[in-house]
C-alpha positions in Angstrom: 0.0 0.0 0.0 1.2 3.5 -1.0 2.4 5.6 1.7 -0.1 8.4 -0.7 -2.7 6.4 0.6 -1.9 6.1 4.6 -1.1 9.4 5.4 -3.3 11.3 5.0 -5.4 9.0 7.8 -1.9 9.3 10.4 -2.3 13.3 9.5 -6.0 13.8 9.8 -5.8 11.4 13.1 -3.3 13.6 14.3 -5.0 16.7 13.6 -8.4 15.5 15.3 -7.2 14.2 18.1 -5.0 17.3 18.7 -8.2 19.6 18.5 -11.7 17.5 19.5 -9.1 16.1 22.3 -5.8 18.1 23.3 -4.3 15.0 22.5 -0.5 13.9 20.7 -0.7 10.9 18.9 2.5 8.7 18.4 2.7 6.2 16.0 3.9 3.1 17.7 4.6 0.8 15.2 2.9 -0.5 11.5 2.0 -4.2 10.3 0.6 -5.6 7.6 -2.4 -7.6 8.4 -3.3 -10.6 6.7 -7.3 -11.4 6.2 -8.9 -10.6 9.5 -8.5 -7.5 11.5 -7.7 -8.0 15.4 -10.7 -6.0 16.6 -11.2 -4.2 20.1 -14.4 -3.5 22.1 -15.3 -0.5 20.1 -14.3 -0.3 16.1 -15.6 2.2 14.3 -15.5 1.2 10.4 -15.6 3.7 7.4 -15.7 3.0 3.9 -14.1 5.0 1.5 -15.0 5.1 -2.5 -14.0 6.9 -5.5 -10.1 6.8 -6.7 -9.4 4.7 -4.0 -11.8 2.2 -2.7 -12.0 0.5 0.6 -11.8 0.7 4.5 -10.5 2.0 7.5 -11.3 0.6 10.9 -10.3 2.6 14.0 -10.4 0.1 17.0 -10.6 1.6 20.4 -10.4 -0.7 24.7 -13.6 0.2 26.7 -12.1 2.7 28.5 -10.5 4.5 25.6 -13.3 5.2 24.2 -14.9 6.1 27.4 -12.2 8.2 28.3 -12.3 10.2 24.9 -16.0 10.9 24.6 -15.4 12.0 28.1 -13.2 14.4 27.5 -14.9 15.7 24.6 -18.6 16.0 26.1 -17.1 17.2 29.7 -19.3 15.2 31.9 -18.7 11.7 33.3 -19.2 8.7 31.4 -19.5 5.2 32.2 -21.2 2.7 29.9 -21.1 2.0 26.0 -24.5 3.8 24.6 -25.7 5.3 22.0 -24.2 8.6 22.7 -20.8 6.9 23.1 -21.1 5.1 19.9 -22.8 8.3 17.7 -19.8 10.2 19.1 -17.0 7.8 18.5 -18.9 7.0 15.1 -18.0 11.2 14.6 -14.8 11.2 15.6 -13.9 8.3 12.7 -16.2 10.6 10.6 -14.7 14.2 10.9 -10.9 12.0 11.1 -12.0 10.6 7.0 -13.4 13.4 6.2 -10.4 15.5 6.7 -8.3 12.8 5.0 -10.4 13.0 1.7 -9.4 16.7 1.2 -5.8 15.6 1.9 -6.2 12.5 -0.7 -7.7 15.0 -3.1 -5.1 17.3 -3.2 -3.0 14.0 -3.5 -4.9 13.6 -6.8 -6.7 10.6 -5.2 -10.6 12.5 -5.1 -13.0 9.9 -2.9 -16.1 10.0 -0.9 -16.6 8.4 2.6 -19.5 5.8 3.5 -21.2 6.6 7.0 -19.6 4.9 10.2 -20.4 1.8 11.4 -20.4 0.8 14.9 -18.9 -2.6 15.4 -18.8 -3.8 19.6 -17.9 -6.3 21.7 -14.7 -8.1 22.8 -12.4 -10.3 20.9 -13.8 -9.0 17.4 -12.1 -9.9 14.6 -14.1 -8.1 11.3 -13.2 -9.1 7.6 -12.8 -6.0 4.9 -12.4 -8.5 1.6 -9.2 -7.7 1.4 -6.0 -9.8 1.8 -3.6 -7.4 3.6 -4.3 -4.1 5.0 -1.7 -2.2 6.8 -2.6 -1.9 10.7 -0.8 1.2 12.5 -0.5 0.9 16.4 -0.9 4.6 18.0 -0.3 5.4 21.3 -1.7 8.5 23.3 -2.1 9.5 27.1 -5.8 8.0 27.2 -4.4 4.8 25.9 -3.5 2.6 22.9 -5.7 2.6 19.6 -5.3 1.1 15.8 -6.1 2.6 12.8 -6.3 -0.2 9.8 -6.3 0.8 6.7 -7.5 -1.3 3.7 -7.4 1.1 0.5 -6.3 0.3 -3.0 -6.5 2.0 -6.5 -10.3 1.6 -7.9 -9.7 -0.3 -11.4 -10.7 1.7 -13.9 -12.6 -0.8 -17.3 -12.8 0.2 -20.6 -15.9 1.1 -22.3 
């Protein structure tokens, strides 16, 4: 996978997390993944179409994602709900978002899907794909992934 393609995701990560969250981001270390994705209780899963077609799955502990929504709602928060998931589900959205303008001005023009919620421990979720490349982030509310599953849409003649 093109570094073009990844990014653009590390950039826009970085960005959100420094303003929604007055958080640093540093990027542990990066694998490729081979079929399955290791999930964690929360993943929040984006699809991404257009010159690049695909996935990216953010995968967050319990109380990571507790501790973020937190943070960005200012009052104390306990269990997974609704509100949790809506506002993780944003987080993933505003994070893609940004890194279509980025792939854009890469030359890569795309569109994101809405965010879907996946939950539960010991997860493992299947994007079609036979290697992704799955970044390891660290950050002083904890440790999160970012996979990202993107490859160049195959363009047929007429």
């Amino acid at each position: 996978m093109k570094a073009e393609y990844v990014n653009p995701f590390l950039q826009a990560t970085q960005d959100v997390f420094r303003q929604m969250l007055n958080l640093d981001i540093e990027k542990d270390r990066i694998a490729l993944q081979e079929d399955w994705i290791p999930g964690k209780e929360v993943n929040v899963l984006i699809g991404v179409v257009g010159a690049l077609t695909g996935s990216v799955v953010f995968s967050f502990s319990k109380p990571m994602a507790l501790a973020m929504v937190q943070s960005m709602a200012g009052m104390e928060i306990s269990e997974l709900d609704v509100f949790v998931t809506s506002a993780l589900g944003e987080v993933g959205n505003i994070i893609c978002g940004n890194a279509m303008t980025y792939l854009a001005n890469a030359k890569y023009p795309c569109d994101i899907a809405p965010p879907q919620i996946i939950l539960g421990e010991n997860k493992t979720i299947s994007l079609a794909t036979p290697k992704s490349l799955l970044v390891f982030c660290k950050t002083a509310l904890g440790e999160f992934t970012i996979n990202i599953s993107l490859k160049e849409k195959s363009i047929t003649p007429d």
